[in-house]
C-alpha positions in Angstrom: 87.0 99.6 145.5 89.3 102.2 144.2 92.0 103.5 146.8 92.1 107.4 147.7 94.5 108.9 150.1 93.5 111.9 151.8 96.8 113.8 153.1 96.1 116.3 156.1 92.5 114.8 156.8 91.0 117.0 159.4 86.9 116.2 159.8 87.5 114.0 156.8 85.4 116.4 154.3 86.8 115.7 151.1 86.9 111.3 152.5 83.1 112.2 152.6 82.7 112.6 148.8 85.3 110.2 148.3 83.7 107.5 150.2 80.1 108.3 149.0 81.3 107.3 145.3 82.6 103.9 146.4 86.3 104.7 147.2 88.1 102.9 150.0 89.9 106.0 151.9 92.8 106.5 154.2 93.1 109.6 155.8 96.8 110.6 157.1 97.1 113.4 160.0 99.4 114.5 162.6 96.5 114.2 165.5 92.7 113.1 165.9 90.2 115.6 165.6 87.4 114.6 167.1 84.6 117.0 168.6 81.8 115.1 170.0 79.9 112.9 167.3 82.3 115.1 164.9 84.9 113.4 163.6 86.5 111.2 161.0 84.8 108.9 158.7 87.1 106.2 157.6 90.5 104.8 158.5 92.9 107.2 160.0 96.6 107.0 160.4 98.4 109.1 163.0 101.4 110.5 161.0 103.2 113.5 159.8 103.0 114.0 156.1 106.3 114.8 155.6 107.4 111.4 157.0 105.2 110.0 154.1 107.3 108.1 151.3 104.5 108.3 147.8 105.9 104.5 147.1 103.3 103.4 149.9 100.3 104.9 147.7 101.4 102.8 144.4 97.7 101.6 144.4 95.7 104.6 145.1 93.5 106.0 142.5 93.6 109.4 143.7 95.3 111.8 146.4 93.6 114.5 147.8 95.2 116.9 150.5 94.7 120.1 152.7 97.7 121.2 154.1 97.7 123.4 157.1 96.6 127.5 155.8 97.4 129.5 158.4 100.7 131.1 157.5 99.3 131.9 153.8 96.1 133.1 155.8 98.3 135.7 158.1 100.0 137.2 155.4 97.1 137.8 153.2 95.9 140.0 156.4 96.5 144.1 155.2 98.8 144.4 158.8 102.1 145.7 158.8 103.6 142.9 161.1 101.8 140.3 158.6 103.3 141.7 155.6 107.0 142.1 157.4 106.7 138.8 157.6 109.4 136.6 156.0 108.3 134.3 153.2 106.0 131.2 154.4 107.5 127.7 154.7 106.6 126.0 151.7 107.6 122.4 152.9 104.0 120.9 153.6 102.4 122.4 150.3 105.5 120.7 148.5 105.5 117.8 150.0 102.1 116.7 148.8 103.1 117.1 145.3 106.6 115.2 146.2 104.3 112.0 147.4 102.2 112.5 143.8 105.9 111.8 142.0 106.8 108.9 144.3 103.7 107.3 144.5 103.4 107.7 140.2 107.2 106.3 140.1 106.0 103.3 141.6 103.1 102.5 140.1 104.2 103.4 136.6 101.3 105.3 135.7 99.6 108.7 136.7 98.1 109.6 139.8 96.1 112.5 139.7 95.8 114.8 142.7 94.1 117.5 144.1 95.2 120.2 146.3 93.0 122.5 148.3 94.3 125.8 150.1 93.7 129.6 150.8 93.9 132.3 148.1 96.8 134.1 149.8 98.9 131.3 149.4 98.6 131.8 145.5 101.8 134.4 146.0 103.9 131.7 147.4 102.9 128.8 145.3 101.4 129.5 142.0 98.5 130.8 140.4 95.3 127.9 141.8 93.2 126.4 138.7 90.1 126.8 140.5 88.2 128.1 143.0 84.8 129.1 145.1 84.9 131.0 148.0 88.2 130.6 150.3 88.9 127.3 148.9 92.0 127.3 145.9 92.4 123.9 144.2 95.8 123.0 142.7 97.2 119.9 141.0 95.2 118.0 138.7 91.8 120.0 138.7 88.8 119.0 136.2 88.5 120.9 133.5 84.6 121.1 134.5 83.5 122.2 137.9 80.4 122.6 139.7 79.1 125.5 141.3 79.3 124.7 145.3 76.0 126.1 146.9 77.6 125.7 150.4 75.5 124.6 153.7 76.0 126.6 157.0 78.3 125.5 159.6 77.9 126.4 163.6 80.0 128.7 164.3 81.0 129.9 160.7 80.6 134.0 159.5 79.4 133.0 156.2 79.6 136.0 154.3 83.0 136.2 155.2 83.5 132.6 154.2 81.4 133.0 150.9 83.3 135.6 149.6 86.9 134.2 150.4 88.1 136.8 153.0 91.5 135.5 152.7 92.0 136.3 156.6 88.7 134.4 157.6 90.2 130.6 158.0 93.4 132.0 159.3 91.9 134.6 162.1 89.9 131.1 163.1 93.2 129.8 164.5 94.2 132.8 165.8 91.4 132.8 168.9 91.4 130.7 172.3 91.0 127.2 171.8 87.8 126.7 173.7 86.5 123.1 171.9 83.9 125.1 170.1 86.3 127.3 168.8 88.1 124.6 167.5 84.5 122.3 166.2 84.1 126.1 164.1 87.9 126.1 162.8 87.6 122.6 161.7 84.4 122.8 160.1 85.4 125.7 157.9 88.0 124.1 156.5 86.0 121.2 155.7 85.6 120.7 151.6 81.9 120.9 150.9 80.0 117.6 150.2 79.2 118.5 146.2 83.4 119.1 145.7 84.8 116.5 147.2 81.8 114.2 145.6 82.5 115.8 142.0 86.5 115.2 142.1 85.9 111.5 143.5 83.4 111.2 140.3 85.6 112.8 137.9 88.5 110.8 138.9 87.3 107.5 139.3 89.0 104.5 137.6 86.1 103.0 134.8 
């Protein structure tokens, strides 16, 4: 079974697709997010990214990774105090892409990776290579994507969501975190099922 690493794992949505076309997956996060029978779906190590050194991935197939929105979210919002703001802290967005070198390095060969965030954070990092709705891709995107038909979450304002309101994800971490606030924030930022299966598919070793 092909190795993925999924860096900032959440609910585990893109280790859904990934393990549904035969990968073996190990998810990497800075806490356990488990609402109820929510939660993650394959091996899970408790760690900061940033501690992460790419050497350790030598074997992996593919890396996939969500780093944390909200800052890109908040200044995306049309509020002064948002757009006063300084510029975000790029650190966890490059850090992904500094694992992809060391973990290629190692292995002597490419690893392709995928990286999904908000459209605001576009200014601070580059133009994305694909998208639907609020979710940007970056790194090594197929050339050939599907359209996502998306399925509702509890919780979720999906027209918002569908049409990538670039404050949506971020104004989900800016209310009270009452546990089914926090079941909606996660599941929002979940990759749909028919993405995450279609980059597991397209990346998969023959």
């Amino acid at each position: 079974m092909p190795l993925a690493i999924d860096l900032f794992c959440g609910l585990g949505g893109w280790t859904e697709g990934l393990l549904a076309e035969g990968y073996r997956v190990v998810g990497f996060d800075n806490e356990r997010h488990a609402y109820g029978e929510a939660k993650y779906p394959a091996q899970l190590v408790i760690q900061d990214v940033l501690t992460l050194h790419g050497s350790q991935f030598k074997d992996a197939a593919l890396i996939v990774a969500s780093p944390p929105c909200q800052a890109y979210s908040y200044r995306a919002m049309p509020w002064k105090r948002a757009k006063a703001l300084p510029p975000p802290d790029n650190t966890l967005f490059e850090a992904c892409f500094r694992i992809q070198r060391e973990a290629q390095e190692a292995a002597g060969r490419q690893i392709p990776m995928v990286l999904e965030n908000v459209c605001g954070a576009q200014k601070w990092v580059g133009r994305a290579r694909w998208h639907s709705g609020s979710m940007y891709l970056w790194g090594d995107v197929p050339a050939l994507m599907p359209v996502i038909r998306h399925v509702k979450m509890p919780g979720l304002d999906w027209n918002r969501f569908k049409n990538g309101d670039p404050s949506y994800r971020g104004e989900a971490f800016n209310t009270r975190r009452t546990p089914n606030k926090r079941l909606s924030a996660a599941l929002s930022a979940k990759i749909p099922l028919p993405l995450s299966r279609h980059i597991a598919r397209a990346w998969r070793p023959l």
